[in-house]
Residue frames relative to the residue before (quaternion, step in Angstrom):
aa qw qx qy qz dx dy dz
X 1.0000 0.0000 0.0000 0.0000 0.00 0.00 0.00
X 0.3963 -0.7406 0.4810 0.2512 3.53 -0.97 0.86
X 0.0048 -0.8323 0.5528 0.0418 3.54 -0.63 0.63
X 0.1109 0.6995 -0.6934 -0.1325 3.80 -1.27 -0.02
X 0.2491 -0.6313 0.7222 0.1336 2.71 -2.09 1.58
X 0.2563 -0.4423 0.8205 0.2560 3.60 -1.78 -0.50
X 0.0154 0.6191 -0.7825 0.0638 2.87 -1.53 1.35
X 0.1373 -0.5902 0.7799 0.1567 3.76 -1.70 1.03
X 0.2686 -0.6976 0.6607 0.0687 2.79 -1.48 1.02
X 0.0583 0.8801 -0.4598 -0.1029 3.61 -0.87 0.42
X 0.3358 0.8410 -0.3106 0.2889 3.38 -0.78 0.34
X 0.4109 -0.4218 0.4430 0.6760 3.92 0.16 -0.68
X 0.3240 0.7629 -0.5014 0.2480 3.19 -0.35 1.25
X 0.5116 0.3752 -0.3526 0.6879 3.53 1.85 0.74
X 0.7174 0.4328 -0.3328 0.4327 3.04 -1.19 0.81
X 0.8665 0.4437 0.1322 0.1866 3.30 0.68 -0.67
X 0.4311 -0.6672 0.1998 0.5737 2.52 2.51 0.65
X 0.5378 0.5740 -0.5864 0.1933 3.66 0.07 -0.07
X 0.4941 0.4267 -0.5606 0.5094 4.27 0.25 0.13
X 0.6867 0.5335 -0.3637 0.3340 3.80 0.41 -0.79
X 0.5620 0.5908 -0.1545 0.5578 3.32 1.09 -1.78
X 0.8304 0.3032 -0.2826 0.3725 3.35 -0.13 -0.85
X 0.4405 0.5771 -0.3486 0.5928 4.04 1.55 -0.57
X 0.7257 0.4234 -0.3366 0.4252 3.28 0.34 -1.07
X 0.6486 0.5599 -0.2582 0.4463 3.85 0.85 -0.58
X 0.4566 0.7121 -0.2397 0.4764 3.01 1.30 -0.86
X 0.6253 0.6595 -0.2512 0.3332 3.45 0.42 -1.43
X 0.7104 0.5278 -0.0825 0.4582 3.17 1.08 -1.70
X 0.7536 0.2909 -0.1059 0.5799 3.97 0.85 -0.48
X 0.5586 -0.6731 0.4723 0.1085 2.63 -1.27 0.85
X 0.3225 0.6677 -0.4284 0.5164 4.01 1.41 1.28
X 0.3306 -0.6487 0.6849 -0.0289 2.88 -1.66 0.94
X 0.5199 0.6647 -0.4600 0.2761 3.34 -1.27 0.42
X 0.5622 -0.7233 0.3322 0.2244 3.33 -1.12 -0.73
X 0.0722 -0.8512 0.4522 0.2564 3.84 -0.56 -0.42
X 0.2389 0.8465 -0.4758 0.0017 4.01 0.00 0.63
X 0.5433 -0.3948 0.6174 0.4096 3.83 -1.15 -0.06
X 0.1643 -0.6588 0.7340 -0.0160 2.35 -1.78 1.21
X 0.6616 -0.6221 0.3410 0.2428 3.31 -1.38 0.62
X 0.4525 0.7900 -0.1697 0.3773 3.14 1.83 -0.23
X 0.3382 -0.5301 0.5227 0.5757 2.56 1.70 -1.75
X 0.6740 0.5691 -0.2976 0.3651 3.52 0.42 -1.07
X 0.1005 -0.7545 0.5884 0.2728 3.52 -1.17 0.14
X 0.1780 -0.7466 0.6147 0.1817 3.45 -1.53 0.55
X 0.1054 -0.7897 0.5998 -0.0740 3.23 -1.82 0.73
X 0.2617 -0.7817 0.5660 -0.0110 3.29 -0.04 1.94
X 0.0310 -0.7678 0.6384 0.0452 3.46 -1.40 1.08
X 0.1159 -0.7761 0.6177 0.0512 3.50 -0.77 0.76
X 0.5530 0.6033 -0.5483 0.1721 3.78 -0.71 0.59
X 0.6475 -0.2865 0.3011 0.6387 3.70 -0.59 -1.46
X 0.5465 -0.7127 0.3069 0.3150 2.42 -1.33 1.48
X 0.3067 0.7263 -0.4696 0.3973 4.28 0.79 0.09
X 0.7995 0.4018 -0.1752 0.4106 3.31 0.06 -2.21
X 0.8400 0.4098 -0.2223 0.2774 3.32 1.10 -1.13
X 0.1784 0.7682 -0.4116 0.4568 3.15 2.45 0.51
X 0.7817 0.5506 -0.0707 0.2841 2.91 0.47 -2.16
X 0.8195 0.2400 -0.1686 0.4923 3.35 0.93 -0.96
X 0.4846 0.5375 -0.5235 0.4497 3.54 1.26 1.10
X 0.6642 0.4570 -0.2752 0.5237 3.40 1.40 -1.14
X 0.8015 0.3774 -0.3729 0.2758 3.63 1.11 0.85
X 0.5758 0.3780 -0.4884 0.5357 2.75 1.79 0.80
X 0.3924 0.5962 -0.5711 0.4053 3.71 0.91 0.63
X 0.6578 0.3670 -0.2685 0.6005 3.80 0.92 -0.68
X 0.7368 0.3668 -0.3642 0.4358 3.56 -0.12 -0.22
X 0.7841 0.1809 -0.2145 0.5536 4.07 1.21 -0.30
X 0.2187 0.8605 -0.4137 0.2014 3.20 1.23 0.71
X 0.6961 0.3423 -0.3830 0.5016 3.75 1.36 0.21
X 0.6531 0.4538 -0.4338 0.4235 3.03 0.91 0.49
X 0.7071 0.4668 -0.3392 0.4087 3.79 0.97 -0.20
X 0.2924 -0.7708 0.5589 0.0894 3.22 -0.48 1.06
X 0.7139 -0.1378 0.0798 0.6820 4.07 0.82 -0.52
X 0.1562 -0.6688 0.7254 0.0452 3.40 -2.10 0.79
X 0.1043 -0.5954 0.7881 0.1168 3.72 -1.62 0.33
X 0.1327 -0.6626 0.7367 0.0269 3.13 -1.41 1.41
X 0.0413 -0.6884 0.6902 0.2192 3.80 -1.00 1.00
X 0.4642 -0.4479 0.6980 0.3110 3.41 -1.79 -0.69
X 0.2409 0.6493 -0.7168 0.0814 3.68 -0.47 0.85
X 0.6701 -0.5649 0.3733 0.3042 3.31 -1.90 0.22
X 0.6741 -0.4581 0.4301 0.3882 3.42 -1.42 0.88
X 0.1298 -0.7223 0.6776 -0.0468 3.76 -1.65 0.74
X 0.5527 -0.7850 0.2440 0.1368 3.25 1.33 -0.14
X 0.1297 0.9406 -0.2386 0.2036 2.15 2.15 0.67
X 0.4272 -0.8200 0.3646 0.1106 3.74 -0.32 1.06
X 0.7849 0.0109 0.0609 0.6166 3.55 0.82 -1.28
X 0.4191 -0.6122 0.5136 0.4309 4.00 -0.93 -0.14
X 0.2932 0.7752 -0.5523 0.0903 3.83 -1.34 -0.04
X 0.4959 -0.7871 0.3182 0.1825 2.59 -1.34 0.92
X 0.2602 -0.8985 0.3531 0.0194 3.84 -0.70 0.68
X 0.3594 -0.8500 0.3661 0.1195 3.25 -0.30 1.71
């Protein structure tokens, strides 16, 4: 089943490769979507694929930027059809 979440990361989480890191993870799964800075500070990162892959590639940039995230909110929003992953300024 295809799902997309929206995840806000927070935390020292500007500054610090984590739009890069997390594109770069991306690569590896089979998800679509994005990763940008927010004005908050916070960063967000929409996944769109099956709902597995996109399990997988959140629970690998939580472990791979885990010192830098300090708290996260994962919603469920609806699929858009999102094609490729990237990052967004």
């Amino acid at each position: 089943m295809r799902v997309c979440k929206r995840v806000h990361y927070r935390g020292t989480v500007q500054g610090v490769g984590f739009r890069y890191t997390t594109w770069n993870i991306a690569q590896g799964y089979v998800v679509a979507g994005y990763v940008k800075n927010l004005p908050s500070g916070a960063v967000e990162v929409v996944a769109e694929g099956d709902a597995g892959e996109v399990e997988r590639f959140l629970r690998g940039v939580a472990e791979q930027m885990a010192g830098y995230i300090q708290d996260q909110t994962v919603d469920d929003i609806p699929t858009a059809g999102l094609e490729s992953f990237e990052i967004r300024h």
